[in-house]
C-alpha positions as CSV (number, residue, x, y, z in Angstrom):
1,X,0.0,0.0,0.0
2,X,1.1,3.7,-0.8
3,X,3.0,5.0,2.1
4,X,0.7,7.9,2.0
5,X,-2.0,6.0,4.3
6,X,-2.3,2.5,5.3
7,X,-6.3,1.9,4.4
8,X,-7.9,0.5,8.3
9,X,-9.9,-2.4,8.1
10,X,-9.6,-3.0,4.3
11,X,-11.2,-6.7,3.6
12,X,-14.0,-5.7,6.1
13,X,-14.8,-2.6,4.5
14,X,-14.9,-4.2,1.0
15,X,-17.1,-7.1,2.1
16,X,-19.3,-4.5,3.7
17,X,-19.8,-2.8,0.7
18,X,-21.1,-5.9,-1.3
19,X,-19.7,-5.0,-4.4
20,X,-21.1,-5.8,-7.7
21,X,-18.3,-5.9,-10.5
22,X,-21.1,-3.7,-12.9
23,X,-22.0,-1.5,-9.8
24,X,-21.4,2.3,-9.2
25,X,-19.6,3.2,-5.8
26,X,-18.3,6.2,-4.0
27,X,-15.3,6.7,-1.9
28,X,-15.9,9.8,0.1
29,X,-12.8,9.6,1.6
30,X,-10.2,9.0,-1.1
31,X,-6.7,9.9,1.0
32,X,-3.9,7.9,-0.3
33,X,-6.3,5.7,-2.8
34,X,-6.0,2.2,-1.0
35,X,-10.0,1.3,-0.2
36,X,-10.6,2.9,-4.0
37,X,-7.4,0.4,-5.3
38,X,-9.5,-2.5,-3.6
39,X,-12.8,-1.7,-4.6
40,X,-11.5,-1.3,-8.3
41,X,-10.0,-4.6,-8.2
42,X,-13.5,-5.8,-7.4
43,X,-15.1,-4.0,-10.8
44,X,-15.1,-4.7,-14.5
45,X,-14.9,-2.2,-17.1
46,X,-19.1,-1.6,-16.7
47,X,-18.4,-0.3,-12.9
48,X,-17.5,3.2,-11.9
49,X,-16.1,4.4,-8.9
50,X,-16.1,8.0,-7.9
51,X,-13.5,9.1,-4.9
52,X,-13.8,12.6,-3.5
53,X,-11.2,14.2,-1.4
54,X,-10.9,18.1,-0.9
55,X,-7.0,17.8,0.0
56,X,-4.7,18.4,-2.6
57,X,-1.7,15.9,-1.5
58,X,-4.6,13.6,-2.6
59,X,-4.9,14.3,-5.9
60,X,-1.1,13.1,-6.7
61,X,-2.1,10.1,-5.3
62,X,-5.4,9.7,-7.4
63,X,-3.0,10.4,-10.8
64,X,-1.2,6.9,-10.4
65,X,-4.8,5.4,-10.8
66,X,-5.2,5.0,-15.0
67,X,-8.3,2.9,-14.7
68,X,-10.6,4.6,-17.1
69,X,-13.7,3.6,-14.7
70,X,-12.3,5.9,-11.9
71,X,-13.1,9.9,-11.2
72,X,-11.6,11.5,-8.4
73,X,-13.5,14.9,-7.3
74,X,-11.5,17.6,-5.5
75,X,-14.7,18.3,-3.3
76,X,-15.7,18.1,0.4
77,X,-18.0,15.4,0.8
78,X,-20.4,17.5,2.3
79,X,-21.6,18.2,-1.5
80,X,-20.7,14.5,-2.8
81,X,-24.7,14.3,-4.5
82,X,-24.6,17.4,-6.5
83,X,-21.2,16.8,-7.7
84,X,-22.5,13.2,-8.6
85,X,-25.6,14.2,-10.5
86,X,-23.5,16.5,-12.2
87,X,-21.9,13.7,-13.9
88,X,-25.5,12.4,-14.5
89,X,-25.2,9.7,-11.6
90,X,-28.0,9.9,-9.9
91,X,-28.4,6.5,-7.6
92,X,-25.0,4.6,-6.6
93,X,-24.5,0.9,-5.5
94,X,-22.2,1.5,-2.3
95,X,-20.6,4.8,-0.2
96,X,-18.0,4.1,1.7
97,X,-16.7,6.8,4.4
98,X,-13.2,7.1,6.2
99,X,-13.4,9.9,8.6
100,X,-10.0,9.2,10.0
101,X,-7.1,11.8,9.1
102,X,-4.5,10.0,6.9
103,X,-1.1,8.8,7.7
104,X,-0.1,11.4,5.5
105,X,-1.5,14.0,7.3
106,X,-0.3,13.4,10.5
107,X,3.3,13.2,9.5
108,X,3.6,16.5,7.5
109,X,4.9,18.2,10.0
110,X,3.9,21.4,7.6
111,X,0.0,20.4,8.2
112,X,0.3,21.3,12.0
113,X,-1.9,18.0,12.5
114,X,0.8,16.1,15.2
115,X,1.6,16.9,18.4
116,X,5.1,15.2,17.8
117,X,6.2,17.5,15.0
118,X,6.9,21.3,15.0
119,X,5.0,23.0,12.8
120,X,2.6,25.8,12.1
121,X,-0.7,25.6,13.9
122,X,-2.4,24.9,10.6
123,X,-4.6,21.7,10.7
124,X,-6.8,22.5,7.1
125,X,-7.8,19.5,5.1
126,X,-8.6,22.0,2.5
127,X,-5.5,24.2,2.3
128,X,-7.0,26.9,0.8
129,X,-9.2,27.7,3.5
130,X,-9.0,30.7,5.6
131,X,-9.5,29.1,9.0
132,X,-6.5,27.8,11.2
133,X,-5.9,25.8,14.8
134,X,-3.6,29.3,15.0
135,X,-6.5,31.7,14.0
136,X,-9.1,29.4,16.5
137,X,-6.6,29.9,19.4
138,X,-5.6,33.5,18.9
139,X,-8.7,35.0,17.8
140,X,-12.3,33.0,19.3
141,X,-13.4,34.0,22.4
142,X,-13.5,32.5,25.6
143,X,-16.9,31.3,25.4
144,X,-16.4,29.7,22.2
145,X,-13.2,28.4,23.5
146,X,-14.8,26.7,26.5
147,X,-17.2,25.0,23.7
148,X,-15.1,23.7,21.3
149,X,-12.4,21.9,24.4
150,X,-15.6,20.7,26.0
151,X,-17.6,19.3,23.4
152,X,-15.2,18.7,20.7
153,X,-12.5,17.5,22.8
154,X,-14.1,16.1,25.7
155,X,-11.7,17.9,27.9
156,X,-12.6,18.1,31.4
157,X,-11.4,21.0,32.8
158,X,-12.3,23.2,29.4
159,X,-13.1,26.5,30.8
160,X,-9.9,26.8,32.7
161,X,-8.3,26.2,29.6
162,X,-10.4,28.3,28.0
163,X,-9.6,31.1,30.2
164,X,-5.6,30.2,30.0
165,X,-5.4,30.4,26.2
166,X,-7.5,34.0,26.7
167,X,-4.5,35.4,29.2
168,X,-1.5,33.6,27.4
169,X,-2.5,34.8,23.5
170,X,-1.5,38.1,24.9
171,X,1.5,38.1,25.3
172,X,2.6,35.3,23.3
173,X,0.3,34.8,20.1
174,X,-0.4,31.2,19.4
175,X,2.1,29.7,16.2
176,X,3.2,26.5,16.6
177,X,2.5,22.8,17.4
178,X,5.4,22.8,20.2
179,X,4.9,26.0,21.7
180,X,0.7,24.7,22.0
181,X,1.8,21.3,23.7
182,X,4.3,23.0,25.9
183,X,1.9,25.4,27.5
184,X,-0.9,22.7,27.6
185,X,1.8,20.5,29.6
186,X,1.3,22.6,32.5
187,X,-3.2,21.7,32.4
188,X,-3.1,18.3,31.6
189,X,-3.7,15.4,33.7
190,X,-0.7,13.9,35.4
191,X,0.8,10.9,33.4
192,X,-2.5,11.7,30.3
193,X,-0.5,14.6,28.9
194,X,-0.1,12.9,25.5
195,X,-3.7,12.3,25.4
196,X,-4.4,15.7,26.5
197,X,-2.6,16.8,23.8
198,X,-4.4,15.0,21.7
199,X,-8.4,15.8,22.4
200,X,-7.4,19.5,22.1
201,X,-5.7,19.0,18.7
202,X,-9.2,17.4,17.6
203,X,-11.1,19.5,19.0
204,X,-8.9,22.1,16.8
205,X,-9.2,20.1,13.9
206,X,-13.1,19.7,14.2
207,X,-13.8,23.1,14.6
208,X,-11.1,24.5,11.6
209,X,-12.3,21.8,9.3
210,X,-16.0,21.9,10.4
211,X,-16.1,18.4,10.5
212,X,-19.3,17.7,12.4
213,X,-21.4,19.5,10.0
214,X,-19.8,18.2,7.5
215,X,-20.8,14.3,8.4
216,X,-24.2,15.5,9.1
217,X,-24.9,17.1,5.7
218,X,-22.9,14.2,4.4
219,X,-25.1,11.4,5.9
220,X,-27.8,13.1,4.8
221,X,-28.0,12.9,1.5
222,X,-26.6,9.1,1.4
223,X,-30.3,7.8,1.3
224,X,-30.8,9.9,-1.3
225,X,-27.8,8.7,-3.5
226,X,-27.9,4.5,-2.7
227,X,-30.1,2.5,-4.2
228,X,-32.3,-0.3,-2.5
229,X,-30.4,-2.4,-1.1
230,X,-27.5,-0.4,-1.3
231,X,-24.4,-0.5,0.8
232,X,-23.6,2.3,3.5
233,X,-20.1,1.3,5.0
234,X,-19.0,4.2,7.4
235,X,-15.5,4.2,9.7
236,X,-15.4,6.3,12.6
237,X,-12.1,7.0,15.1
238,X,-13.8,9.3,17.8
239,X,-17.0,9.3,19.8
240,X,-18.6,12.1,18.5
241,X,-18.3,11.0,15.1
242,X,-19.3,7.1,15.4
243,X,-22.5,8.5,17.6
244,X,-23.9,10.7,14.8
245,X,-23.3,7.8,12.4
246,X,-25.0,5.2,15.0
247,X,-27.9,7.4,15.2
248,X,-28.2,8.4,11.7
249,X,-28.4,4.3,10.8
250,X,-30.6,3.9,13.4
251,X,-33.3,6.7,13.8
252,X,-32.9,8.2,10.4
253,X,-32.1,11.7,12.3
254,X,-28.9,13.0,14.6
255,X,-30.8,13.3,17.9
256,X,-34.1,12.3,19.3
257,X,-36.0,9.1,19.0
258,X,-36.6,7.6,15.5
259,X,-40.3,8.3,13.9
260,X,-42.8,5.5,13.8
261,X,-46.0,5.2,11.4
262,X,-49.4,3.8,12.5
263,X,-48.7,0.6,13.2
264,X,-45.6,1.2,15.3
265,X,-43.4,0.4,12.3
266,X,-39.7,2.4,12.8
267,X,-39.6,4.6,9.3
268,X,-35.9,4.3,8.8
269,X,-34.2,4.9,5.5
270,X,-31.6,2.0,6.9
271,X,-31.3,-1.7,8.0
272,X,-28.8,-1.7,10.6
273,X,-26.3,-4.6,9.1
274,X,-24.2,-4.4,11.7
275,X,-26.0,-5.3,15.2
276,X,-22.4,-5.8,16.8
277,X,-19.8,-2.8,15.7
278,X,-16.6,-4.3,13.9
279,X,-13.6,-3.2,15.5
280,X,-10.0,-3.8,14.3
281,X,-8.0,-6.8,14.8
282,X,-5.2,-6.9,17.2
283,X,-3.0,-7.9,14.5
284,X,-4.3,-5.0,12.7
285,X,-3.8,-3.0,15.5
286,X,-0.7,-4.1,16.2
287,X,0.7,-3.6,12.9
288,X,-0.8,-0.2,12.3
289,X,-1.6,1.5,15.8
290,X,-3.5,4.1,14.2
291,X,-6.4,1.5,13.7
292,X,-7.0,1.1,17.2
293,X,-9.9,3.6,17.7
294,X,-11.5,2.6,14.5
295,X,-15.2,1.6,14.3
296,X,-17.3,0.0,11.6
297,X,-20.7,0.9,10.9
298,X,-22.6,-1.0,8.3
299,X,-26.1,0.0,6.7
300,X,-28.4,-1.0,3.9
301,X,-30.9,1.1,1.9
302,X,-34.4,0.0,2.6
């Protein structure tokens, strides 16, 4: 596989997906090209197979595909079905969805994604986007602040930080990866400061990327673009984001209980294939820690 990104859970992604070799499939999350490689070798020269990927380091990676059956869209998948119907695709046979950040990604030290590197507080899957973790840290205000640490990151102790960020940006403006984890150091948990680290960076990284809108407008029009019986196969790697997906396959909505008709029947635009969530392998895991927080969701059109 490309060293770009090691594709998580590969074979059970690709037998989620139930692929026809005459179908028409979507990867929303194209990266470094290894679920689309797999799928491909699944099709005949009738299938199709659209990626979409709003990062430009993925684009190289989509021009060492020459299969004449494969289009890769430089788009947020927030807008995946208009772009599709623009090339007069209307219904599709699978979707598959890889919310994880690649390998790639996180080792550009340049893309301010990793706590390990130095590196500008960047963290834009679309690099020509305005927003930055610097211009989040440096510029929202404490309320906001509080918000996006507690919600996005889970962190427990979010308005202190909150109101830390608010008295250091003063004096010393927000720029780097290093300079972020060394004044975190002194708030985080003792012996969880890596992890610390961490649920502030994605917190960061939701909010610049507006990730959580993103999956919902995203989700939302994937009952609108599978056919019956088609194939939603979705990977998560964080609570927030496998909860959504859970409750988009199971109530049809983001929140709330699902709607029932007369008879008590649950109208769902889903079967819920996967009654037990698939989780990595430890040999999986082992090989490629990354995987480790990955979870499988598995729907079918009704």
């Amino acid at each position: 596989m490309s060293t770009y990104h090691s594709p998580v859970m590969l074979s059970e992604c690709i037998e989620g997906l139930r692929i026809k070799p005459d179908g028409v499939y979507i990867d929303l999350t194209f990266g470094g090209g290894g679920h689309s490689k797999a799928i491909l070798a699944e099709l005949n020269e009738k299938g199709k197979l659209y990626g979409f990927d709003q990062d430009a380091d993925a684009e190289q990676e989509a021009s060492q595909i020459t299969a004449k059956n494969f289009t890769l869209m430089p788009y947020n998948f927030r807008y995946f079905y208009k772009y599709l119907r623009m090339f007069g695709v209307e219904k599709v046979d699978g979707i598959l969805a890889d919310l994880g950040i690649s390998s790639h990604q996180i080792d550009t030290p340049a893309r301010g994604f990793s706590t390990r590197f130095e590196g500008f507080l960047d963290m834009r899957m679309n690099q020509n986007a305005e927003l930055t973790a610097a211009k989040v840290l440096n510029h929202y205000t404490e309320s906001e602040l509080h918000k996006i640490f507690g919600l996005y990151g889970e962190i427990k102790n979010a308005k202190t930080l909150a109101q830390a960020v608010i008295r250091e940006r003063i004096k010393n403006p927000f720029e780097t990866c290093q300079q972020l984890c060394n004044f975190l150091d002194k708030y985080a948990p003792f012996k969880k400061e890596f992890k610390y680290f961490a649920q502030v960076f994605q917190a960061l990284r939701i909010v610049v990327n507006d990730e959580m809108l993103a999956l919902e407008e995203m989700l939302s029009q994937t009952e609108f673009a599978l056919k019956k019986t088609g194939r939603l196969v979705v990977m998560s790697y964080h609570s927030l984001e496998d909860r959504l997906v859970k409750n988009y396959i199971q109530k049809g909505k983001f929140s709330g209980e699902a709607e029932k008709d007369f008879y008590g029947n649950l109208l769902v635009p889903f079967e819920n294939i996967t009654k037990k969530i698939i989780i990595p392998t430890a040999e999986e895991i082992e090989a490629n820690p990354r995987a480790r927080s990955a979870k499988l969701r598995i729907a079918e059109k009704i």
